[in-house]
C-alpha positions in Angstrom: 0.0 0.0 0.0 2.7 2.5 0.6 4.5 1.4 -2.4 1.2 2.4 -4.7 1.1 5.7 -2.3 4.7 6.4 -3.2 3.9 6.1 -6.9 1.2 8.3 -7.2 3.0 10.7 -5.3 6.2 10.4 -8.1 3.5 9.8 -11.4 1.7 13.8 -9.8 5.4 15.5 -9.3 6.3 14.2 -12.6 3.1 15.9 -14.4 3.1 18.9 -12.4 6.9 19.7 -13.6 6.9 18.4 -17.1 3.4 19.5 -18.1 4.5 23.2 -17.3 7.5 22.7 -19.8 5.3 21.1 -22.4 3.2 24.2 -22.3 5.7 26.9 -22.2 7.7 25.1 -25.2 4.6 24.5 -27.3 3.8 28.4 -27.0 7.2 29.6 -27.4 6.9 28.0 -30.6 3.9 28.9 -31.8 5.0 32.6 -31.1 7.9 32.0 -33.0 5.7 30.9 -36.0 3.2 34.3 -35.6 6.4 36.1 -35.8 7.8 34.5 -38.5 4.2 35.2 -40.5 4.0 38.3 -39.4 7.5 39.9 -40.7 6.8 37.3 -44.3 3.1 38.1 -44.8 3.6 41.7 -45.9 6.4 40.8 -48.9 4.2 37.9 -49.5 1.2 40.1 -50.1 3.2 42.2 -52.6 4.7 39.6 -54.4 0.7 38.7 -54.9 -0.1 42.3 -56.2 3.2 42.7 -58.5 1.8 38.6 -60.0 -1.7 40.0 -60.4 -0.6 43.4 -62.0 1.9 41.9 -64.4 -1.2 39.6 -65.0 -3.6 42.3 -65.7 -0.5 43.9 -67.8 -0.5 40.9 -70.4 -4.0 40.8 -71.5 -4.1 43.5 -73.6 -1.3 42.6 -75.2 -2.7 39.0 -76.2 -5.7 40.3 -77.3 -3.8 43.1 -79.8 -2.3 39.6 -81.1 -4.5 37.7 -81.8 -6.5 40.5 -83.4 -3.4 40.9 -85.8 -3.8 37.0 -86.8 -0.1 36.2 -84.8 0.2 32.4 -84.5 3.2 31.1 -82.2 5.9 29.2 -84.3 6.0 25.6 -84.0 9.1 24.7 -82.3 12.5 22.4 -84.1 10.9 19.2 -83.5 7.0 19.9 -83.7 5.6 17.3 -85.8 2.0 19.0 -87.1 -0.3 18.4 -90.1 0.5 19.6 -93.8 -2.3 21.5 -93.8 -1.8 23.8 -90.4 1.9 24.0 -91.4 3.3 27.4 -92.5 3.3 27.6 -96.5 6.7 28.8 -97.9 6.6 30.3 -101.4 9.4 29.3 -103.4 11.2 31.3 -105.3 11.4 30.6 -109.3 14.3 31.2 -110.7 14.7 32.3 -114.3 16.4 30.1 -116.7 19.6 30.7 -118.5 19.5 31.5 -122.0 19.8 29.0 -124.4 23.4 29.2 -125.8 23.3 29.4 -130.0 24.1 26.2 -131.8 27.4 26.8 -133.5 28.4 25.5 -136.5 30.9 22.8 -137.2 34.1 24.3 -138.0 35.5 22.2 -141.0 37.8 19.3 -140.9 41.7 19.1 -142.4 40.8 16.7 -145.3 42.9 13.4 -144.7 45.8 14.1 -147.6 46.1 17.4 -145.4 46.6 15.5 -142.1 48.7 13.3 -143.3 50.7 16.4 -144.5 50.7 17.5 -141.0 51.6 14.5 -138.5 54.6 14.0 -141.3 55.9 18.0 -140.2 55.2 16.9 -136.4 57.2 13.5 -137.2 60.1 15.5 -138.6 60.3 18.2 -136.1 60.5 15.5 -133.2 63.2 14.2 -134.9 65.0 16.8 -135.5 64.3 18.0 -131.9 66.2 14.7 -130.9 69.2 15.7 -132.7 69.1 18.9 -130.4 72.8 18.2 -129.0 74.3 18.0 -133.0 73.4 21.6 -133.9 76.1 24.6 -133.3 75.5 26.9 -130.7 73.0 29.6 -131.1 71.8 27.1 -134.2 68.5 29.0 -136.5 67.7 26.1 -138.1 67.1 25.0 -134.7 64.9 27.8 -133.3 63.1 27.5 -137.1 62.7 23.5 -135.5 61.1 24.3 -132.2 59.4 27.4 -133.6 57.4 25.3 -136.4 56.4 23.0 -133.6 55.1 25.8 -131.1 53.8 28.7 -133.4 54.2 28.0 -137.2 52.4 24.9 -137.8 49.6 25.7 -135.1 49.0 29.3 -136.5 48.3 27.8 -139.9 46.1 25.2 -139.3 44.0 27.8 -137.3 44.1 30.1 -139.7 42.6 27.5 -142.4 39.7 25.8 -139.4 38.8 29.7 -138.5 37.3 30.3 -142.1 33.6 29.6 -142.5 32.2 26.2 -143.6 32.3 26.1 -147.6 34.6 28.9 -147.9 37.1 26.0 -148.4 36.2 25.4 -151.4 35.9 28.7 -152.6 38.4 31.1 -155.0 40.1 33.2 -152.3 43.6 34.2 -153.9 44.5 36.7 -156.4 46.0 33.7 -158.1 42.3 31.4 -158.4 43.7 29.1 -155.5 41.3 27.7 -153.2 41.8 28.1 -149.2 42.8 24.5 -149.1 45.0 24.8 -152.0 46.7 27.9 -150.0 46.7 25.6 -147.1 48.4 22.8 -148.8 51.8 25.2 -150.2 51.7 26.7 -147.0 52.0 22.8 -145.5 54.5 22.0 -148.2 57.0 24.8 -146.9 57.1 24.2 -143.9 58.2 20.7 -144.8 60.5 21.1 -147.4 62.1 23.5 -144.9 62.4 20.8 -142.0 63.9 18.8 -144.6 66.8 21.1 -146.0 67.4 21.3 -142.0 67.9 17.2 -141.7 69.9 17.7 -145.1 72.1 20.6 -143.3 72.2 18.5 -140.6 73.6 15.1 -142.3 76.0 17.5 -144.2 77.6 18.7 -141.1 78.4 15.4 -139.8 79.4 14.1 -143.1 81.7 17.2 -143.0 83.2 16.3 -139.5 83.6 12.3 -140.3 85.7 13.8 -143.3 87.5 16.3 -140.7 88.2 13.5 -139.0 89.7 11.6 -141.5 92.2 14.5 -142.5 93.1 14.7 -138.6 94.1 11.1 -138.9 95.6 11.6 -141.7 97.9 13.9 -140.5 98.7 12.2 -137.5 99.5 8.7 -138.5 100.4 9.4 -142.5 98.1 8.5 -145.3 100.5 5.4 -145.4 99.3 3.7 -142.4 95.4 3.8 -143.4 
């Protein structure tokens, strides 16, 4: 009995401390909390009226939009129908002119190109024979200058006429521009060939040097 005496007596000194505490700590908090809400609530109210005016703000200007017709753009990946999809004109280009049709120029006839790959033939010759012609050689410069300006320059000169003019009296002398063409063809070659003849000359002449050198040396009586 005194034992249960002795408890009650603990259990009521227990509650009379603690529930004192409990109280003053539960209203210490809540007066922190007023506090709190009373310094926030007034920048919390006028964040609410700067929202409501900036609100009130963007109306009009939505409405002077859409009065205009102004659609928002679809964005990179929007994937819409072909019919709500903005139309892009395309711009036509205009076309180039069409170029004239030129008429063929005419053709060396065969006899003539013949003629011609036989001056090319001897000039490459000849041009191989470089090394055997004196220094500061003209018939050589006449060799390289057939191959790089005379021989072109008349052949042009002959494909620049019109077609049919050919065949037509050109010269005070009744030739024909092929005829022309053809003695024009014909000295050019028999030049290149008094050039190979020069050419053979001179070193006949120096095997016949030669032989008077020996000569001299060794006595026509030892040959």
């Amino acid at each position: 009995m005194m034992r249960l005496i002795f408890f009650g007596l603990a259990v009521l000194t227990i509650l009379v401390i603690a529930v004192p505490i409990v109280i003053a700590v539960w209203l210490a908090i809540i007066g922190v909390i007023i506090s709190a809400l009373s310094f926030a609530m007034p920048w919390v109210l006028f964040g609410l009226v700067i929202w409501a005016f900036l609100a009130l703000g963007r109306r009009p200007e939505r409405r002077r939009l859409a009065h205009y017709g102004w659609q928002p753009q679809p964005t990179p990946g929007w994937r819409g129908s072909q019919s709500s999809r903005p139309r892009v004109q395309t711009e036509t280009r205009p076309q180039p002119p069409s170029t004239p049709k030129m008429e063929p120029r005419p053709e060396l006839p065969i006899a003539v190109q013949v003629k011609v790959e036989q001056i090319r033939r001897k000039v490459e010759v000849l041009l191989g024979y470089a090394s055997r012609f004196p220094p500061f050689s003209k018939e050589l410069y006449l060799v390289r200058q057939t191959a790089n300006e005379y021989l072109p320059r008349t052949i042009d000169a002959y494909l620049a006429l019109p077609p049919g003019d050919a065949d037509r009296i050109l010269t005070p002398n009744g030739k024909t521009a092929l005829q022309e063409l053809t003695e024009q063809l014909d000295l050019l070659d028999a030049k290149l060939s008094e050039i190979a003849e020069n050419l053979q000359r001179r070193d006949l002449d120096r095997l016949l040097a030669n032989r008077r050198f020996l000569e001299e040396r060794f006595g026509r009586t030892n040959l």
